[in-house]
Biopython code that builds the backbone (N, CA, C, O; Angstrom):
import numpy as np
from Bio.PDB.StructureBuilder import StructureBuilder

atoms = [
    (1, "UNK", "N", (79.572, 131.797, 315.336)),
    (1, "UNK", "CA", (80.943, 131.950, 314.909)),
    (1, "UNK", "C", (81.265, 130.845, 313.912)),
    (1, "UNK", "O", (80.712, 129.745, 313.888)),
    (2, "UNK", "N", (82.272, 131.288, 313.050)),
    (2, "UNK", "CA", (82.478, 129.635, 312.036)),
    (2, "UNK", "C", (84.050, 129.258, 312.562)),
    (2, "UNK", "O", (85.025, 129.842, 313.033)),
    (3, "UNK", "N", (83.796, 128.417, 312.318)),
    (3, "UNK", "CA", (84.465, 126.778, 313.030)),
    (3, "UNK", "C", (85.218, 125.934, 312.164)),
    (3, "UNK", "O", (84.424, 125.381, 311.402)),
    (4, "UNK", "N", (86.553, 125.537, 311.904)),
    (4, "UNK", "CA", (87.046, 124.963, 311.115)),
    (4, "UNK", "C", (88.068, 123.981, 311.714)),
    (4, "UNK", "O", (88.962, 124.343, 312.478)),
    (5, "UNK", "N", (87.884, 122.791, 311.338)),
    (5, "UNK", "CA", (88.443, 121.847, 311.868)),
    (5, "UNK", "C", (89.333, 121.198, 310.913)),
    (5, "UNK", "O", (88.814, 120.866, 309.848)),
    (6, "UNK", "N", (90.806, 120.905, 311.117)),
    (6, "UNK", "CA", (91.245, 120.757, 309.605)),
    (6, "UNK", "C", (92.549, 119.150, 310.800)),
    (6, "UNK", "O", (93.072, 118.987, 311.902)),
    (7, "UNK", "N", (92.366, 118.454, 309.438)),
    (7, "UNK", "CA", (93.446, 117.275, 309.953)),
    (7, "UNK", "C", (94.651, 117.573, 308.375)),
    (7, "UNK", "O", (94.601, 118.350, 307.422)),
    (8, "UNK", "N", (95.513, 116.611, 308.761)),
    (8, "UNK", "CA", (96.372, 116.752, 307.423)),
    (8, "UNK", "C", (95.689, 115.990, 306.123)),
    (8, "UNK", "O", (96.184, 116.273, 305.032)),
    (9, "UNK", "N", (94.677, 115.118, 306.145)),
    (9, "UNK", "CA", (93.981, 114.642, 305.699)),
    (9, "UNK", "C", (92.498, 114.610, 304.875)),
    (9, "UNK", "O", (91.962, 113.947, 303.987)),
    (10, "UNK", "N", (92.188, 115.766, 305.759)),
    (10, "UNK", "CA", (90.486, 116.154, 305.194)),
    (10, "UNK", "C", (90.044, 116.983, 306.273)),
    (10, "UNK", "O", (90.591, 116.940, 307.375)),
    (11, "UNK", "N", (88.914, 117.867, 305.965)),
    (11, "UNK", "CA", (88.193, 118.968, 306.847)),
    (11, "UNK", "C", (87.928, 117.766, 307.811)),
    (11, "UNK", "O", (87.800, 116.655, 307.297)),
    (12, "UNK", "N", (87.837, 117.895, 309.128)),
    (12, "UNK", "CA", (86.666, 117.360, 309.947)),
    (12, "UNK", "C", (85.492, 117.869, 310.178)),
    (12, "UNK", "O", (84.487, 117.166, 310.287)),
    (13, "UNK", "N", (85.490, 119.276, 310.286)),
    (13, "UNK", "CA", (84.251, 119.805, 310.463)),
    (13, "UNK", "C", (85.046, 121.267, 310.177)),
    (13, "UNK", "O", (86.114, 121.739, 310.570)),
    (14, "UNK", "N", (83.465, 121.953, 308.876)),
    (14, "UNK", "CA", (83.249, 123.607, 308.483)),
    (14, "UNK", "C", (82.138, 123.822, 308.699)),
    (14, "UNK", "O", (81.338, 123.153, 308.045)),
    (15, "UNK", "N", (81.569, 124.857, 309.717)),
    (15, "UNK", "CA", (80.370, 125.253, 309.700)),
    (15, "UNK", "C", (80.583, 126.036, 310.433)),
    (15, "UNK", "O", (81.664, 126.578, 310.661)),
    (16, "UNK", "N", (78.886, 126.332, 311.242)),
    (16, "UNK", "CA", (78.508, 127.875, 312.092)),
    (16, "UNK", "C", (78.559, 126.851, 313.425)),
    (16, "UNK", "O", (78.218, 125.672, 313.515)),
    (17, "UNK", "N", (79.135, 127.792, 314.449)),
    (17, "UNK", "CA", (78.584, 126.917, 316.000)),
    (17, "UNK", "C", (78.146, 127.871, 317.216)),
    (17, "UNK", "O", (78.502, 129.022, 316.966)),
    (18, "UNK", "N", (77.598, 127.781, 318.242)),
    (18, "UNK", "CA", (77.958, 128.240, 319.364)),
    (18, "UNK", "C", (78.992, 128.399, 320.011)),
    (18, "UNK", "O", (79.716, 129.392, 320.090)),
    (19, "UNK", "N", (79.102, 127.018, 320.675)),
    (19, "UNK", "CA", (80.272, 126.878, 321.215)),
    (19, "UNK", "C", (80.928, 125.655, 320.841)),
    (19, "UNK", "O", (80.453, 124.673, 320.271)),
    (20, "UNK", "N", (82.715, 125.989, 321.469)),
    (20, "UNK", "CA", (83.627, 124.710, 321.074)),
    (20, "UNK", "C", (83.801, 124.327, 322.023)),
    (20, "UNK", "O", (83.925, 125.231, 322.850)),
    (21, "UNK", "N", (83.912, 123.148, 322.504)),
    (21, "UNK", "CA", (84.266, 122.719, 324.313)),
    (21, "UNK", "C", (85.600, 121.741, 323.445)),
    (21, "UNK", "O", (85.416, 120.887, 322.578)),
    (22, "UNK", "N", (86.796, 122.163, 323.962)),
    (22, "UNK", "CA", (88.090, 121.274, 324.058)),
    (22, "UNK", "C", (88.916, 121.015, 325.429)),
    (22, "UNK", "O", (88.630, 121.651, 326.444)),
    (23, "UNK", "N", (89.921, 120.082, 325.412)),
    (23, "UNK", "CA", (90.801, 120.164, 326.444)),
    (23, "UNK", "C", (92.051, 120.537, 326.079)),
    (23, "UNK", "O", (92.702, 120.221, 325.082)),
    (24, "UNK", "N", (92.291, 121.174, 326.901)),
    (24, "UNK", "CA", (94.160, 121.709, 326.607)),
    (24, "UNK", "C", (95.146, 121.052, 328.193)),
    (24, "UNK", "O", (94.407, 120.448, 328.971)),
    (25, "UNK", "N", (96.440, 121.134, 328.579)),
    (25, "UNK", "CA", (96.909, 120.493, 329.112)),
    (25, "UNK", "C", (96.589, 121.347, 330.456)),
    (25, "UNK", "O", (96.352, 120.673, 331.459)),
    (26, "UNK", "N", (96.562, 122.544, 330.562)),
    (26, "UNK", "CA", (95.299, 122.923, 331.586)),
    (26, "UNK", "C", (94.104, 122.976, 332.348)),
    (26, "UNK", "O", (93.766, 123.370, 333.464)),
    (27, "UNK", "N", (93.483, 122.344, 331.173)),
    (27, "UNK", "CA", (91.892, 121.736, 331.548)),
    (27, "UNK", "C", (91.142, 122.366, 330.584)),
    (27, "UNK", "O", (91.387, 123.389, 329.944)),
    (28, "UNK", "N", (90.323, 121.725, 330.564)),
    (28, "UNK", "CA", (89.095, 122.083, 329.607)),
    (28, "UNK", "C", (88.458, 123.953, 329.398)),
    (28, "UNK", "O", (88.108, 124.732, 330.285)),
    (29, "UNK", "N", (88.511, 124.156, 327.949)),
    (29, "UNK", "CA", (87.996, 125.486, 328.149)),
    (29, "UNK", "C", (86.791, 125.353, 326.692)),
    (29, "UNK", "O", (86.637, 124.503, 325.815)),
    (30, "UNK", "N", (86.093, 126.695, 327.027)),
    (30, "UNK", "CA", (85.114, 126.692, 326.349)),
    (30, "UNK", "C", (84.867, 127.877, 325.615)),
    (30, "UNK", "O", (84.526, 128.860, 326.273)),
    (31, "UNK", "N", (85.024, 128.045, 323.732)),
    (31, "UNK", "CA", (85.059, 128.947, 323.204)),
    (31, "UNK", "C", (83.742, 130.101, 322.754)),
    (31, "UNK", "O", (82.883, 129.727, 321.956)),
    (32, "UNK", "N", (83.719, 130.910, 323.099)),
    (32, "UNK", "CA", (82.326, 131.391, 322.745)),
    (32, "UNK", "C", (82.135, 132.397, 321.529)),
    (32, "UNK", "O", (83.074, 133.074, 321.111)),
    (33, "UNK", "N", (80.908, 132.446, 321.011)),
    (33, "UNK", "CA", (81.427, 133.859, 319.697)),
    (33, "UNK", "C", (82.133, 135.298, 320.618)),
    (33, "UNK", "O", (81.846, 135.569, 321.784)),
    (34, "UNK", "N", (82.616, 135.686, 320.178)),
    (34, "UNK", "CA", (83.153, 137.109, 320.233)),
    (34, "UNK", "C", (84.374, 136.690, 321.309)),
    (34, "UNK", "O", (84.562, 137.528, 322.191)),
    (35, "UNK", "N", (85.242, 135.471, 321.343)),
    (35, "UNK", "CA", (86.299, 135.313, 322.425)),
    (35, "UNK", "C", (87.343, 135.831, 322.052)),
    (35, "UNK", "O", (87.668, 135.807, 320.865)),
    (36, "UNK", "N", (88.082, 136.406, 322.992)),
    (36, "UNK", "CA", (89.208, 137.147, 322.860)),
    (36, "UNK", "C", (90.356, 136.008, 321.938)),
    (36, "UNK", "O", (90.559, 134.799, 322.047)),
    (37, "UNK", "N", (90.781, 136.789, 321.272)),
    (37, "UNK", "CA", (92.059, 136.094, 320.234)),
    (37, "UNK", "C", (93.189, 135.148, 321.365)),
    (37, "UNK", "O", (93.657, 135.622, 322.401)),
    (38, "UNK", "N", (93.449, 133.734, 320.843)),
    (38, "UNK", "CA", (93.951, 132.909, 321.866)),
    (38, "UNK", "C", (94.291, 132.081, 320.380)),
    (38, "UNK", "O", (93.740, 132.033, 319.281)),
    (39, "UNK", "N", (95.557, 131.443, 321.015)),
    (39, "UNK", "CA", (96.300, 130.320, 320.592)),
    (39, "UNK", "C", (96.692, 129.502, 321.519)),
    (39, "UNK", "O", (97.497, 129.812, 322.396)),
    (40, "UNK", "N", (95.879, 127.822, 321.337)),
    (40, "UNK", "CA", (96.262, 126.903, 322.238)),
    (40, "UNK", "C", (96.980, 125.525, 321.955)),
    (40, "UNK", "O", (97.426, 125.264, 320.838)),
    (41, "UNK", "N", (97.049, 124.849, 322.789)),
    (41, "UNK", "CA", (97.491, 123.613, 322.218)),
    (41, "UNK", "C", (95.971, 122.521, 323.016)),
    (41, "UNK", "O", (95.447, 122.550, 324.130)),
    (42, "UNK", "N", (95.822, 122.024, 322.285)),
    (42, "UNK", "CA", (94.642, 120.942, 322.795)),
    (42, "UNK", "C", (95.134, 119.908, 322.414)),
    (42, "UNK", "O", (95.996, 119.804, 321.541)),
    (43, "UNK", "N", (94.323, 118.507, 323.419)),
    (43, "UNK", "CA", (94.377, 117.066, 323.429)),
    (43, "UNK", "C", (92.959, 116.873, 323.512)),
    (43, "UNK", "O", (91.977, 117.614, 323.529)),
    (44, "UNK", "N", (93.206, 115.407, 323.565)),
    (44, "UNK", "CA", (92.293, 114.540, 322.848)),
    (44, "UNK", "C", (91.209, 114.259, 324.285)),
    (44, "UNK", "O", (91.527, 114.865, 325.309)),
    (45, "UNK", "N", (90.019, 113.395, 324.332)),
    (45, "UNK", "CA", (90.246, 112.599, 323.312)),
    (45, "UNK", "C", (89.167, 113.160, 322.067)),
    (45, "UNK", "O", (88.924, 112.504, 321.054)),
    (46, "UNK", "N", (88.607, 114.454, 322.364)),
    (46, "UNK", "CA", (87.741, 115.136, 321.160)),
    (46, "UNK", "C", (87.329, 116.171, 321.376)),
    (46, "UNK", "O", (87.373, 116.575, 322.538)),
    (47, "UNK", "N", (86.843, 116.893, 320.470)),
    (47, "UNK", "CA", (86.468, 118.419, 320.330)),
    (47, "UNK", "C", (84.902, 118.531, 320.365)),
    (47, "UNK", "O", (84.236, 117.877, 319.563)),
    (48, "UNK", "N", (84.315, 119.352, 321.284)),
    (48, "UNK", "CA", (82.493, 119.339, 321.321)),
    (48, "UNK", "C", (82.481, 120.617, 320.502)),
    (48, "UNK", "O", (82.843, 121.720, 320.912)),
    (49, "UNK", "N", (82.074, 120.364, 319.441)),
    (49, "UNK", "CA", (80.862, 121.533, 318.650)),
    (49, "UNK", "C", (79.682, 121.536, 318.873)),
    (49, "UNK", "O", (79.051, 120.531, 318.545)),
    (50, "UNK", "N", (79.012, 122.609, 319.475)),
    (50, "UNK", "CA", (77.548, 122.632, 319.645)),
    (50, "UNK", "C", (77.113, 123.811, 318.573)),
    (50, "UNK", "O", (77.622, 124.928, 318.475)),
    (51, "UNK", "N", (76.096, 123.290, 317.843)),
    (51, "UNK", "CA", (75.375, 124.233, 316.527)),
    (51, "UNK", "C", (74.410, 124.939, 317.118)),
    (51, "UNK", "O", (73.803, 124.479, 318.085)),
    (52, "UNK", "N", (74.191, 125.950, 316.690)),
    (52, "UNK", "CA", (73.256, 127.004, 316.968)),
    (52, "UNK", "C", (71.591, 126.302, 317.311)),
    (52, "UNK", "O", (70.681, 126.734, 318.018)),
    (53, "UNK", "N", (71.676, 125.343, 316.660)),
    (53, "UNK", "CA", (70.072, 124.202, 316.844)),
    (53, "UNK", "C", (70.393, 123.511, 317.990)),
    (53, "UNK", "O", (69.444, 122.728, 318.010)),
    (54, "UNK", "N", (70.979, 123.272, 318.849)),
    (54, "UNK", "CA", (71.577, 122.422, 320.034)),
    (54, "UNK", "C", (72.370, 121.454, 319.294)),
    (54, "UNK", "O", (73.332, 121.241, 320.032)),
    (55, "UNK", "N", (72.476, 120.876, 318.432)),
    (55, "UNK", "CA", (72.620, 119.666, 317.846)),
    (55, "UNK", "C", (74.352, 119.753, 318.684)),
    (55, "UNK", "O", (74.493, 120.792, 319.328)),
    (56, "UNK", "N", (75.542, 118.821, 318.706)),
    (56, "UNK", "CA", (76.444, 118.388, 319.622)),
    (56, "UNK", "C", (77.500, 117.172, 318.451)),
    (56, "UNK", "O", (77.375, 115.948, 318.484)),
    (57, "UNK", "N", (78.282, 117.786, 317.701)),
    (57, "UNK", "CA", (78.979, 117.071, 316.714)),
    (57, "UNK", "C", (80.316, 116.331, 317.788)),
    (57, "UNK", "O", (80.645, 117.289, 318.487)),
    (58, "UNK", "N", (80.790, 115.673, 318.019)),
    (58, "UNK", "CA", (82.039, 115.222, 318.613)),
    (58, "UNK", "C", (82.944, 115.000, 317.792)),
    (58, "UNK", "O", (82.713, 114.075, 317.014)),
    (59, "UNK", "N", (84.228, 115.701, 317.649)),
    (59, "UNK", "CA", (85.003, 115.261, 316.670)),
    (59, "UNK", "C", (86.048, 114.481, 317.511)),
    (59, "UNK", "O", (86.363, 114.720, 318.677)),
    (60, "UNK", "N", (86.554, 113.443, 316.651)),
    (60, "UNK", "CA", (87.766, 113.040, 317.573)),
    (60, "UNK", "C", (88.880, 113.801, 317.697)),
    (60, "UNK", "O", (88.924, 114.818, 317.004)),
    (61, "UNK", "N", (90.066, 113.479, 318.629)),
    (61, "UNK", "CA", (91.553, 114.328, 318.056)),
    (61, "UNK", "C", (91.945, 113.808, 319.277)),
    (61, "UNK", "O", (91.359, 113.570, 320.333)),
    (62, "UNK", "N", (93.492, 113.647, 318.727)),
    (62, "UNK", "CA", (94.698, 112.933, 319.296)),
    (62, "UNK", "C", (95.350, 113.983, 319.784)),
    (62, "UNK", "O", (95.956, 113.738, 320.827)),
    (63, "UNK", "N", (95.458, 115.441, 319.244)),
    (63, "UNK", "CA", (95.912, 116.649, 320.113)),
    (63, "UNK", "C", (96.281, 117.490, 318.434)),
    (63, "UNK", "O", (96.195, 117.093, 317.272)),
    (64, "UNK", "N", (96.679, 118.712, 319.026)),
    (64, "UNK", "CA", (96.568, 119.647, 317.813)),
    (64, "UNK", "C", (96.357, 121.484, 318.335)),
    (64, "UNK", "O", (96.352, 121.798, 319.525)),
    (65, "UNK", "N", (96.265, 122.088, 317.668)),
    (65, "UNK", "CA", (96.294, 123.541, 317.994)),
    (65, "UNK", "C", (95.284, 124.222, 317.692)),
    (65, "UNK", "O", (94.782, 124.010, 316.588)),
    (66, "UNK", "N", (94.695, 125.226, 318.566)),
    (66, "UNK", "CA", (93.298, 125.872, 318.283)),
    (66, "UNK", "C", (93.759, 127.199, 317.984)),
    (66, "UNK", "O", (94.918, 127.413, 318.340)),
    (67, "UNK", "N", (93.198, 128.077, 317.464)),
    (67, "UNK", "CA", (93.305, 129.719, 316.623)),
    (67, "UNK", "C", (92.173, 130.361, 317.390)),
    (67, "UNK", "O", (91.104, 129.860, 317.040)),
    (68, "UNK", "N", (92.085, 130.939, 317.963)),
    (68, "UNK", "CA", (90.753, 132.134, 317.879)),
    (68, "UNK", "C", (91.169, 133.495, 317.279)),
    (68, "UNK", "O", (92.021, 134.219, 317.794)),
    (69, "UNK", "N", (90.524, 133.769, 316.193)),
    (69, "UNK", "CA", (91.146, 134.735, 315.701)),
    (69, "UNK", "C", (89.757, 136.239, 315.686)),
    (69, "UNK", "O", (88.555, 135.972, 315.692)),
    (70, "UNK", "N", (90.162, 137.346, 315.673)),
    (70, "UNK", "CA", (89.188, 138.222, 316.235)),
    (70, "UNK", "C", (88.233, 138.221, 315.548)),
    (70, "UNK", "O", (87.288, 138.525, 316.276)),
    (71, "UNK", "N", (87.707, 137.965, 313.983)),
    (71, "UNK", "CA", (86.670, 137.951, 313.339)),
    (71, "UNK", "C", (85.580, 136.697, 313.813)),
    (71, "UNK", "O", (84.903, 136.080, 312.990)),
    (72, "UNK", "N", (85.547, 136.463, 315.173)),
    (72, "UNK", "CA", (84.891, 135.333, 315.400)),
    (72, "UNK", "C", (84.909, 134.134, 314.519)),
    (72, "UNK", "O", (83.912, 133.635, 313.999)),
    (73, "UNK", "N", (86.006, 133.763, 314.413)),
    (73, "UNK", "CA", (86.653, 132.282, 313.895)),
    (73, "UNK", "C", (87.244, 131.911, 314.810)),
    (73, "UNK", "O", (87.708, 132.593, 315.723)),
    (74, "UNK", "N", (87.319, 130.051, 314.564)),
    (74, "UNK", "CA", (87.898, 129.209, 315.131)),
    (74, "UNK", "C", (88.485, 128.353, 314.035)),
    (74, "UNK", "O", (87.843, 127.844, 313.117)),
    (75, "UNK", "N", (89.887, 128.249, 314.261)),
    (75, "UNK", "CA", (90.347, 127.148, 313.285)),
    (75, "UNK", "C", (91.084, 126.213, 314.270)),
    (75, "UNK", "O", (91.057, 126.485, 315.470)),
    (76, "UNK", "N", (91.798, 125.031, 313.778)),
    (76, "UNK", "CA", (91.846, 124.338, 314.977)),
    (76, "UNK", "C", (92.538, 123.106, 314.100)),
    (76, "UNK", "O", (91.665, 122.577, 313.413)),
    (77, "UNK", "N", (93.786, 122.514, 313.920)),
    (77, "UNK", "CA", (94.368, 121.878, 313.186)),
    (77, "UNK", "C", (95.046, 120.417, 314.728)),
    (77, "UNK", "O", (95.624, 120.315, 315.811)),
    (78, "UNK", "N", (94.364, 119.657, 313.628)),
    (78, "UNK", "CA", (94.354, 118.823, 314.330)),
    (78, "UNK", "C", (94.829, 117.289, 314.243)),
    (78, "UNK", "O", (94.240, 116.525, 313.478)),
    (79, "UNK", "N", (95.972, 116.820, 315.086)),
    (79, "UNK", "CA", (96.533, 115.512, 314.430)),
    (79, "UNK", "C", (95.286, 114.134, 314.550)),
    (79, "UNK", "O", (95.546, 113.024, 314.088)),
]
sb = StructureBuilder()
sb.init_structure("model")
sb.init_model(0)
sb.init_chain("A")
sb.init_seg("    ")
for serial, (resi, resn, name, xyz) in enumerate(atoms, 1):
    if name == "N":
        sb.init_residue(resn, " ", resi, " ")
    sb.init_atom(name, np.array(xyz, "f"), 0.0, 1.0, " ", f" {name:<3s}", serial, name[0])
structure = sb.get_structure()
Protein backbone atom coordinates (compact mmCIF):
# COMPACT_ATOMS: atom_id res chain seq x y z
CA UNK A 1 0.00 0.00 0.00
CA UNK A 2 1.56 3.66 -0.33
CA UNK A 3 2.03 5.59 2.69
CA UNK A 4 2.28 9.25 3.10
CA UNK A 5 3.38 11.00 5.92
CA UNK A 6 3.08 14.75 5.71
CA UNK A 7 4.06 17.45 8.68
CA UNK A 8 3.36 21.22 7.96
CA UNK A 9 6.91 21.33 7.20
CA UNK A 10 8.19 18.55 4.88
CA UNK A 11 7.13 14.86 3.78
CA UNK A 12 8.29 12.57 6.60
CA UNK A 13 7.92 9.61 4.82
CA UNK A 14 6.45 8.60 0.79
CA UNK A 15 6.73 5.20 -0.13
CA UNK A 16 5.30 1.46 -0.44
CA UNK A 17 4.74 -0.40 3.08
CA UNK A 18 3.16 -3.33 4.64
CA UNK A 19 2.09 -2.24 7.52
CA UNK A 20 1.56 1.07 9.70
CA UNK A 21 1.58 0.39 13.49
CA UNK A 22 0.27 3.83 15.30
CA UNK A 23 -1.39 4.80 18.55
CA UNK A 24 -4.66 6.51 18.77
CA UNK A 25 -6.30 7.47 22.19
CA UNK A 26 -7.78 3.95 22.13
CA UNK A 27 -4.77 1.99 21.78
CA UNK A 28 -2.65 0.99 19.28
CA UNK A 29 -3.93 -0.24 15.85
CA UNK A 30 -2.41 -1.71 12.93
CA UNK A 31 -3.01 -0.77 9.22
CA UNK A 32 -2.89 -3.39 6.62
CA UNK A 33 -3.14 -3.19 2.61
CA UNK A 34 -6.70 -3.51 1.61
CA UNK A 35 -8.09 -1.86 5.26
CA UNK A 36 -11.36 -0.73 5.37
CA UNK A 37 -11.61 3.25 4.87
CA UNK A 38 -11.04 4.86 8.54
CA UNK A 39 -10.29 8.27 9.82
CA UNK A 40 -8.34 8.59 13.06
CA UNK A 41 -6.77 10.74 15.35
CA UNK A 42 -3.25 9.38 16.51
CA UNK A 43 -0.52 10.30 19.19
CA UNK A 44 2.77 10.12 19.62
CA UNK A 45 5.31 9.12 20.50
CA UNK A 46 5.74 7.62 16.64
CA UNK A 47 4.47 5.94 13.70
CA UNK A 48 6.02 2.17 12.71
CA UNK A 49 6.31 1.73 8.93
CA UNK A 50 7.32 -1.64 8.03
CA UNK A 51 8.51 -1.98 4.10
CA UNK A 52 7.74 -4.81 2.16
CA UNK A 53 11.79 -5.95 2.77
CA UNK A 54 11.12 -6.06 6.66
CA UNK A 55 13.10 -2.98 6.96
CA UNK A 56 11.04 -0.80 10.19
CA UNK A 57 11.27 3.22 9.54
CA UNK A 58 10.07 5.00 12.97
CA UNK A 59 8.77 8.25 12.38
CA UNK A 60 8.32 10.54 15.19
CA UNK A 61 4.86 12.47 15.93
CA UNK A 62 3.49 14.53 18.62
CA UNK A 63 -0.17 13.50 17.41
CA UNK A 64 -2.01 14.17 14.11
CA UNK A 65 -4.67 12.38 11.87
CA UNK A 66 -4.52 9.18 9.81
CA UNK A 67 -6.75 8.69 6.30
CA UNK A 68 -7.24 5.20 5.05
CA UNK A 69 -8.67 5.77 2.00
CA UNK A 70 -10.08 2.72 -0.24
CA UNK A 71 -7.41 2.72 -3.00
CA UNK A 72 -5.05 1.24 -0.45
CA UNK A 73 -3.53 4.55 0.75
CA UNK A 74 -2.51 5.89 3.86
CA UNK A 75 -2.03 9.51 4.43
CA UNK A 76 -1.49 10.66 7.80
CA UNK A 77 -0.79 14.46 8.66
CA UNK A 78 1.04 14.94 11.32
CA UNK A 79 1.99 17.71 14.00
Amino acid sequence: MKVAIHSIQKTLFDGKAEKVICETPMGQITVLDHHLPLIAEITGPSIAVVQKNGERAEVPLAEGFLEVRPESEVVILAQ
